[in-house]
C-alpha positions in Angstrom: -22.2 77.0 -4.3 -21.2 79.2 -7.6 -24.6 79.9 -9.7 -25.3 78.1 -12.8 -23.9 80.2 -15.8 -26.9 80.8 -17.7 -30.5 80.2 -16.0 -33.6 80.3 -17.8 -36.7 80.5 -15.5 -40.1 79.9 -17.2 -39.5 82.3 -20.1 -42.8 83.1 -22.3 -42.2 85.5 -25.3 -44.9 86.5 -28.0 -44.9 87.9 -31.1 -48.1 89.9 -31.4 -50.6 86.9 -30.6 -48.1 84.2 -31.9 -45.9 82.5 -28.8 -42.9 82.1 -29.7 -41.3 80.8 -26.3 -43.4 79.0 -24.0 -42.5 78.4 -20.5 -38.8 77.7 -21.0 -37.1 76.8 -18.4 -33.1 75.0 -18.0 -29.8 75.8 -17.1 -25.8 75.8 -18.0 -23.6 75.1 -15.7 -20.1 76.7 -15.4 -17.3 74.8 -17.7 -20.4 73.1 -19.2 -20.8 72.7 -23.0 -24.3 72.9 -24.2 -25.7 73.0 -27.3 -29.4 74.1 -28.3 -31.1 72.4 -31.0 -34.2 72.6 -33.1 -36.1 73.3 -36.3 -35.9 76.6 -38.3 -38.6 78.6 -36.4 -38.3 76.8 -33.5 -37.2 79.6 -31.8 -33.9 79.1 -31.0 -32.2 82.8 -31.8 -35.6 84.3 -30.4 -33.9 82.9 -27.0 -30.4 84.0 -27.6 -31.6 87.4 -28.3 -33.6 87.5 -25.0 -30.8 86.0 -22.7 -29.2 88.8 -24.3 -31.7 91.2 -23.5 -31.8 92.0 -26.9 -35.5 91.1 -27.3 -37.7 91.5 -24.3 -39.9 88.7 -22.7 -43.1 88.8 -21.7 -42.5 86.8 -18.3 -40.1 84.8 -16.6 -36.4 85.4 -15.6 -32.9 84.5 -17.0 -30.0 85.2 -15.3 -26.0 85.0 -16.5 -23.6 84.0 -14.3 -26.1 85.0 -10.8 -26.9 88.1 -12.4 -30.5 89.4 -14.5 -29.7 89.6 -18.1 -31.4 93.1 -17.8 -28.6 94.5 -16.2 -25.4 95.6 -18.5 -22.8 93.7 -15.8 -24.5 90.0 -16.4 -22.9 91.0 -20.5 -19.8 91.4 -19.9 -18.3 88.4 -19.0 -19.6 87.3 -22.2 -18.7 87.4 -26.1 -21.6 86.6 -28.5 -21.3 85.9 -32.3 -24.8 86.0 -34.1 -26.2 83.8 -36.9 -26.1 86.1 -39.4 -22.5 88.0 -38.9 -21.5 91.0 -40.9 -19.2 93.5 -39.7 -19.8 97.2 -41.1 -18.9 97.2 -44.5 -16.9 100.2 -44.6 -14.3 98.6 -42.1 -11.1 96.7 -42.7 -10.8 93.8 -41.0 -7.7 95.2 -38.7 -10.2 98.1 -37.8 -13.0 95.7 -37.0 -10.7 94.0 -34.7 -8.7 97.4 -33.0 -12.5 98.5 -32.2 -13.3 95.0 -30.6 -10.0 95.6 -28.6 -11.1 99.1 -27.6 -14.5 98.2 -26.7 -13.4 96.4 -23.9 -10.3 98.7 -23.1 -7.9 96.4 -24.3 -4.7 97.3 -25.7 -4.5 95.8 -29.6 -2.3 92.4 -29.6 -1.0 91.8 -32.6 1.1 88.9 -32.1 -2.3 87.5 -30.6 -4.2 88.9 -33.2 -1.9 87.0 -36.2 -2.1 83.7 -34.3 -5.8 83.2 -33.8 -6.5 84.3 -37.2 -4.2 81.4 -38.3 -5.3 79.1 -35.6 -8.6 79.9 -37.7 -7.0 79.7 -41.2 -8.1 83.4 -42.0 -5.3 84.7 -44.2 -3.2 87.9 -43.0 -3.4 89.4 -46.2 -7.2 90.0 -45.3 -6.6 92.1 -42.5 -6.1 95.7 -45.1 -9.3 94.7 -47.0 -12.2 95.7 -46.4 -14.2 93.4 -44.8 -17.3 94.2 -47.8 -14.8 92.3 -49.9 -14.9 89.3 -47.2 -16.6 86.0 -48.2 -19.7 84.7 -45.7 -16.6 82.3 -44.5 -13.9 84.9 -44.0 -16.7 87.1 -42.0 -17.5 83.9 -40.1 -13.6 83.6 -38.9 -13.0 87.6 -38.7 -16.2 87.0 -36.0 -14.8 83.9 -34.4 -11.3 85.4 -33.7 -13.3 88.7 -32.2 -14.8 86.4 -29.9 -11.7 84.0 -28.9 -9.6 87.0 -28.7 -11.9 88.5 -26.0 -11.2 85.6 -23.2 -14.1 85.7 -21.9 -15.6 83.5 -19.4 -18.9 82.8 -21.4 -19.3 82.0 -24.7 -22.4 82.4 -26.4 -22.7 80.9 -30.3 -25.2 81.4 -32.7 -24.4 78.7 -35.7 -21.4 79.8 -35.3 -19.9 76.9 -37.8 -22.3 78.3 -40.5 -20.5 79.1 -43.9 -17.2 77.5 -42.7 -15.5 74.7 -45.0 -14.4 71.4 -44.1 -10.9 72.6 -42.8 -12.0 75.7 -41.1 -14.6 73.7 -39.6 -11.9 71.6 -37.8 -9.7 74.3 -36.9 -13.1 76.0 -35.1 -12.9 72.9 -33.2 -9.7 72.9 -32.0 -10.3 76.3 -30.8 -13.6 75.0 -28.7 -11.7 72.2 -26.9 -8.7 75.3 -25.9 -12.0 76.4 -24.6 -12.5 73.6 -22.4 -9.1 73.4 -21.5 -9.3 76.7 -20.2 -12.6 75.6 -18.2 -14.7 78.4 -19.8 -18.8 78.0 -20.8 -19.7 77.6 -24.3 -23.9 77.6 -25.4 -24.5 77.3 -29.0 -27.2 76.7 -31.1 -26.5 74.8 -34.4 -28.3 72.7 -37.0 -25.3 69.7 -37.1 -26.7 67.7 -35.1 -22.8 65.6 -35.3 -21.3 68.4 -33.9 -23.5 68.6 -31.0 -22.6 65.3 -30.7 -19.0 65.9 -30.6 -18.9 68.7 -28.7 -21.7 69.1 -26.1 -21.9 67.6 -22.6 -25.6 68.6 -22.3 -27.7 69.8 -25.2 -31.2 70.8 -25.6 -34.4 70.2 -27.9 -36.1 73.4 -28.8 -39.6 72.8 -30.9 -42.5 74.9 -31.1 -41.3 77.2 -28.6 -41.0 74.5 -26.0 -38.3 72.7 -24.1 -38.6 68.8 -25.0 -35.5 67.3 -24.4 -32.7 68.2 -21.7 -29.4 66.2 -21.0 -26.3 64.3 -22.6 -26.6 63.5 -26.3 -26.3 59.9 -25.3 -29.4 60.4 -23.3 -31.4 61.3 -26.4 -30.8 58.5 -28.4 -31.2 56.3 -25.3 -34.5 58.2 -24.5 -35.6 57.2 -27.8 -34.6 53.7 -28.6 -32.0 55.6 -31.8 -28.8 54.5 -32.9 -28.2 57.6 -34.1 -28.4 61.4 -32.7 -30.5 62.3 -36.2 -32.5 59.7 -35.7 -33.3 60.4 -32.0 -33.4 64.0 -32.9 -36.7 62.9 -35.3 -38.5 60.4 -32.9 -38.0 63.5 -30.6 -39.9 66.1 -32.5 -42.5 63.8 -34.2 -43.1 62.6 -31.1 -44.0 66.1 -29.3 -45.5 67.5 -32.3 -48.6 69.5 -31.8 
């Protein structure tokens, strides 16, 4: 039996005397799309920067793909976008994107390149210009096509639909279901709660550094007598408030 693709074993994190993660504990199965919800300060990019080892925990373990996230092989199987997304300013975009290729010994692939960025309606004409000149949304797709172009086997999203318009927003998801297609992994965390929705198989609840809620989105609203995933989502976190 192939391991889970992302295992998180009673993870406890603090921040000086604050916890921040408290016994957190749930998995992601291969070719599963899950999504990771909660409030701001819930402590939802606390936990993608520890399964990324880029914040350490206090206890527990968490391991990608079968391997501890402490070591550098679990990583590279997997392309991350953060929240807050901003390539060095004193790059183009075409050099942000022949370093990505180089980081991971890749030869550049510009017929590849021109394709995702229109799959993600990022204009061409971008590419010279530096990337200080970008707007948050144009950052967000120069991101995006880093990650897509990488073809990895895990994909690991933090709001990555923040700062995208309507259209862009759709193309994005065209992009995730090429994903599914493909039968690779996708864990997010977002704040539209619809697009969890749409997208995820499983999702979770984050609040107050807990786990609350684990399965299908269907699950939640049945768990909670909702019509609605917002209004699940609210019986949820009123319901396990402290």
């Amino acid at each position: 039996m192939q391991p889970s693709a992302l295992q998180f074993q009673d993870i406890h994190k603090k921040f000086a005397a604050t916890s921040v993660l408290e016994g957190i504990s749930f998995d992601v199965r291969r070719g599963e799309f899950f999504g990771l919800v909660g409030v701001n300060g819930a402590g939802k990019t606390t936990l993608i920067k520890s399964l990324l080892d880029l914040s350490s925990i206090d206890s527990g373990k968490i391991d990608i793909l079968g391997i501890d996230h402490r070591q550098t092989a679990s990583r590279k199987p997997l392309a991350f976008l953060p929240e807050r997304f901003t390539p060095p300013h004193y790059l183009t975009g075409d050099d942000f994107l022949n370093y990505m290729f180089k980081l991971q010994s890749l030869p550049y692939d510009k017929p590849a390149v021109e394709s995702m960025l229109s799959a993600l309606d990022l204009d061409l004409a971008a590419l010279p210009k530096p990337v200080r000149s970008y707007s948050k949304g144009m950052a967000q797709k120069l991101g995006l096509a880093a990650c897509f172009l990488s073809r990895k086997e895990l994909y690991v999203l933090d709001e990555p639909m923040s700062g995208l318009d309507p259209k862009a927003l759709a193309l994005l998801k065209n992009q995730i279901h090429q994903l599914r297609e493909h039968g690779r992994t996708l864990f997010f965390s977002s704040h539209a709660l619809a697009d969890i929705e749409e997208i995820c198989d499983r999702m979770a609840v984050l609040h107050e550094g807990k786990i609350i809620f684990v399965g299908a989105p269907a699950e939640l609203c049945q768990a909670y007598s909702a019509n609605n995933i917002e209004s699940a989502f609210l019986r949820c976190v009123s319901k396990n408030a402290v």
